[in-house]
C-alpha positions, -999 to 999 in steps of 0.1 A, spaced: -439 -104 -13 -411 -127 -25 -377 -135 -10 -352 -159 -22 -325 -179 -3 -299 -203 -2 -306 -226 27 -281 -231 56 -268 -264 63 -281 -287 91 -277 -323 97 -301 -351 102 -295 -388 111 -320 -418 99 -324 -447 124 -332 -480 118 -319 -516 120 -322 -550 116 -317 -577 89 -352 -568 66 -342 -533 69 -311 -541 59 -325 -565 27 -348 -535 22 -324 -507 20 -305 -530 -3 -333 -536 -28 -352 -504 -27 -333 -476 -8 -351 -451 11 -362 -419 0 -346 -387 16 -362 -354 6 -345 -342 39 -316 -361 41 -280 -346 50 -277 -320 24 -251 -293 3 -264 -261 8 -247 -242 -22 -258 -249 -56 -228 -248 -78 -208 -268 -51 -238 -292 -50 -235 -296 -89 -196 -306 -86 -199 -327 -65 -222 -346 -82 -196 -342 -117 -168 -358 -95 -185 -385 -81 -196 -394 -118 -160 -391 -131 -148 -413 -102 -174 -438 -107 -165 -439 -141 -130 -445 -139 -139 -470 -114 -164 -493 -129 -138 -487 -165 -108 -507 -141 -133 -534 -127 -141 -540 -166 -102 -536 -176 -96 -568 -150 -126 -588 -160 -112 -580 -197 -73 -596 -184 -91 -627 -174 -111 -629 -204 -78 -630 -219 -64 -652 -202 -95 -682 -197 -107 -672 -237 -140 -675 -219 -166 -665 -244 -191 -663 -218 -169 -639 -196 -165 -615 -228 -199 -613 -232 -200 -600 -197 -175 -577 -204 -182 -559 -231 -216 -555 -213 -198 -540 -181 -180 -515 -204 -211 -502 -220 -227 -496 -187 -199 -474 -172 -209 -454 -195 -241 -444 -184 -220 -421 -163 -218 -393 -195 -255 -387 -202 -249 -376 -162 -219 -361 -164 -236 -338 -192 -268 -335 -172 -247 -323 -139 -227 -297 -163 -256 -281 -180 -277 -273 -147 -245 -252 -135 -256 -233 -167 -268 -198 -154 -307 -194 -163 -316 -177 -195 -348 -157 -209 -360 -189 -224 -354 -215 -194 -357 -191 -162 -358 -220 -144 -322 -231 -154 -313 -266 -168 -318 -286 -137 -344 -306 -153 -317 -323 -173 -306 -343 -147 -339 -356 -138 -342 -362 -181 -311 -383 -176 -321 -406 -151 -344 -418 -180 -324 -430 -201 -307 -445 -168 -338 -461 -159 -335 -476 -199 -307 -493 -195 -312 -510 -158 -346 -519 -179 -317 -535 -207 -301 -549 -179 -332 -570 -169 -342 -585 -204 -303 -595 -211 -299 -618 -177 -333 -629 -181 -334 -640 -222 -293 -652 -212 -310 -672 -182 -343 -684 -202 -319 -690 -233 -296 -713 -208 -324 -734 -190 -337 -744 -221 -303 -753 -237 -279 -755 -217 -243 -744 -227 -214 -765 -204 -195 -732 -184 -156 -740 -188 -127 -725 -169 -146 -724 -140 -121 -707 -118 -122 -677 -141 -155 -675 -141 -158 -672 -107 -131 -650 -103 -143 -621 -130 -178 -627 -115 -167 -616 -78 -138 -587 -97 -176 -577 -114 -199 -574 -81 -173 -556 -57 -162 -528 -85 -198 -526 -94 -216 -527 -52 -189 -504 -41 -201 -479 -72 -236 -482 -62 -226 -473 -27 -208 -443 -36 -230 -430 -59 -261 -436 -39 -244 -418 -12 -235 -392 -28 -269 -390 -49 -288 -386 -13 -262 -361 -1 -267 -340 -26 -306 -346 -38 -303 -365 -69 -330 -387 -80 -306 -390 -112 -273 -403 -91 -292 -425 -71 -308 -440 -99 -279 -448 -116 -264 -461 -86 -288 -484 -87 -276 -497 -119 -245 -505 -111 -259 -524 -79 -281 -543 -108 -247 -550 -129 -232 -569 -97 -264 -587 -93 -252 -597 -124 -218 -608 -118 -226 -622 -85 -249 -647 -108 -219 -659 -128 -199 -664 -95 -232 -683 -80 -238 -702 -113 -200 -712 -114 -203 -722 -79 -234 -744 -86 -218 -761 -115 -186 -770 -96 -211 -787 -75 -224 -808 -97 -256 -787 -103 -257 -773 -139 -287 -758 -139 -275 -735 -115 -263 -707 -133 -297 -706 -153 -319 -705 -124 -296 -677 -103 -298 -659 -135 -334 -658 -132 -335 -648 -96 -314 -618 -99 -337 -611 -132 -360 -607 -109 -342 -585 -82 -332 -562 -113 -367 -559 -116 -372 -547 -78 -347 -522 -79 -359 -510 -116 -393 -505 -97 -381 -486 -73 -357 -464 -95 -387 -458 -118 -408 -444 -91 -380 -420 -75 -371 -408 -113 -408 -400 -124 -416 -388 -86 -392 -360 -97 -411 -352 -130 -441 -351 -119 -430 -327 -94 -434 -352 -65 -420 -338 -29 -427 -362 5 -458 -349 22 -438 -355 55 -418 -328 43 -445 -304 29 -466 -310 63 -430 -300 82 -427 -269 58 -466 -258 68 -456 -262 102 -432 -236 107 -445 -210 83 -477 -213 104 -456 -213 138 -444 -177 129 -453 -147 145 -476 -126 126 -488 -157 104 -529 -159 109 -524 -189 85 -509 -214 52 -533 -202 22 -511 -225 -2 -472 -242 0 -456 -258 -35 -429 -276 -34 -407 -289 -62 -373 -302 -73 -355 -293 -106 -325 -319 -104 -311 -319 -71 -325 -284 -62 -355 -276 -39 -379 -249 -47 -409 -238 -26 -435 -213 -33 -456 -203 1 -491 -178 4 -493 -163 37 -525 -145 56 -518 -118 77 -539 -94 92 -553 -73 66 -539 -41 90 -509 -47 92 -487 -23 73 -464 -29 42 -434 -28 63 -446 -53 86 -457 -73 62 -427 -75 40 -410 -81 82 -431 -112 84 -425 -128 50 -394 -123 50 -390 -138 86 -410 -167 75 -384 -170 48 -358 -169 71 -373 -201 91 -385 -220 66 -347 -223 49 -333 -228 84 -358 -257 93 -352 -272 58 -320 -267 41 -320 -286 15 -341 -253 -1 -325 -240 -30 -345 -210 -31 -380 -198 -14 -409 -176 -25 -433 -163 2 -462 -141 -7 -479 -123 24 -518 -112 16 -543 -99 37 -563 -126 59 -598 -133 51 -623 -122 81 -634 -155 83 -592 -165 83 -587 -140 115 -619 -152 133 -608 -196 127 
């Protein structure tokens, strides 16, 4: 038997404290398969449009200030910077597009709707953190072994710190709003931006260092946040092809078993499946009953089993549960 539902929405708060946490949720940022979700679909998908378009706009002004300063130091350096910053705002379209195809309907050819294009997108995301990384590390290599004197100073450091507030503040939102809503995609790219103020917080730290006296010090920052580029890119990877490859946390599989099995009528869990298409959650659940019951009751449990397994988990787009008749050797375990 097969019922589908739209989950209902329940909250759920993560603990957890302390400094390394903190470092921790900075670098790699937990997973949350079950974290505070949007039940409905379409409202799920617009959300996730608005918080691209705000981003957008946002990361287009931080670039719009560091531009006015570039004007105004004629730092070659900063323009460099720059033009980079504008380019990765817009890693916010192939999103934006991703996020306005899966509100496309499902058709004879895709019944599975175009959710899968947001978890195409993060991708090409992952490609350009993966840019990000080789630029600051050839610029920082390029640097230590020939070093280029940083003038205008003062600018410099300004633009960097305009650069890693716009950009940290996008990451923030967009992480947010990525784990509100379920997308590997959103997080990803949030990610990105946090890797683009890693960026601009090694021009403030490299203008610091040479106001210090120590020139070096923009090459060898540059290489440090190379390699935290590298950290988050790692950790972006694994959540983006996690979603490809179907990956769902056992923790929340195991929870899902749970209360399927916890229902009345339910002898036992002959199979659960679990997967996300974009920011949607799909599962798929075989249930033994006893092989008397009749059709009616049958179709009663499954669907009450439905019922609980969208309550316990909301972030459930839809649900499938099959009811067969329990093996002997089922009834007698």
């Amino acid at each position: 038997m097969t019922h589908g539902h739209h989950g209902h929405g329940h909250r759920r708060a993560d603990g957890g404290g302390g400094f390394r946490s903190a470092a921790r949720e900075l670098f790699v940022p937990h997973r949350h398969d079950a974290a505070d979700r949007v039940d409905d679909a379409l409202e799920s998908s617009a959300i996730g449009i608005r918080a691209v378009k705000i981003s957008l706009v946002a990361l287009a002004v931080t670039a719009l200030v560091q531009a006015t300063i570039v004007a105004v130091s004629g730092s070659v350096a900063l323009l460099a910077d720059t033009i980079h910053n504008f380019a990765d705002a817009l890693t916010a379209v192939p999103l934006w597009i991703a996020f306005a195809l899966g509100r496309r309907a499902a058709t004879r050819r895709y019944t599975y709707g175009f959710g899968r294009a947001e978890d195409l997108a993060g991708l090409f995301v992952l490609a350009m953190i993966a840019l990000s990384a080789m630029i600051a590390g050839y610029e920082a290599v390029r640097r230590l072994l020939e070093p280029v004197p940083i003038e205008h100073l003062g600018w410099v450091a300004a633009a960097g710190l305009v650069g890693f507030v716009g950009n940290e503040l996008v990451a923030l939102y967009r992480i947010r709003v990525g784990r509100r809503i379920g997308s590997a995609a959103l997080v990803a790219d949030g990610l990105h931006a946090r890797t683009d103020g890693f960026t601009s917080l090694a021009v403030l730290f490299g203008a610091g260092g040479v106001a210090l006296g120590f020139p070096l010090a923009d090459p060898v920052v540059g290489l440090l946040i190379t390699a935290a580029i590298l950290v988050v890119l790692g950790s972006a990877a694994r959540e983006v092809f996690r979603r490809l490859m179907d990956g769902v946390d056992p923790d929340l599989v195991d929870a899902c078993e749970r209360v399927l099995a916890a229902e009345p009528g339910v002898a036992g869990v002959r199979s659960l499946k679990m997967r996300w298409i974009g920011h949607r959650l799909h599962a798929d659940a075989e249930l033994d009953i006893d092989a008397c019951t009749s059709l009616e009751d049958a179709h009663r449990i499954a669907h009450r089993a439905e019922h609980a397994l969208t309550h316990a988990v909301p972030e459930l787009s839809t649900a499938l549960v099959h009811a067969y008749p329990a093996h002997p050797l089922t009834r007698a375990a």
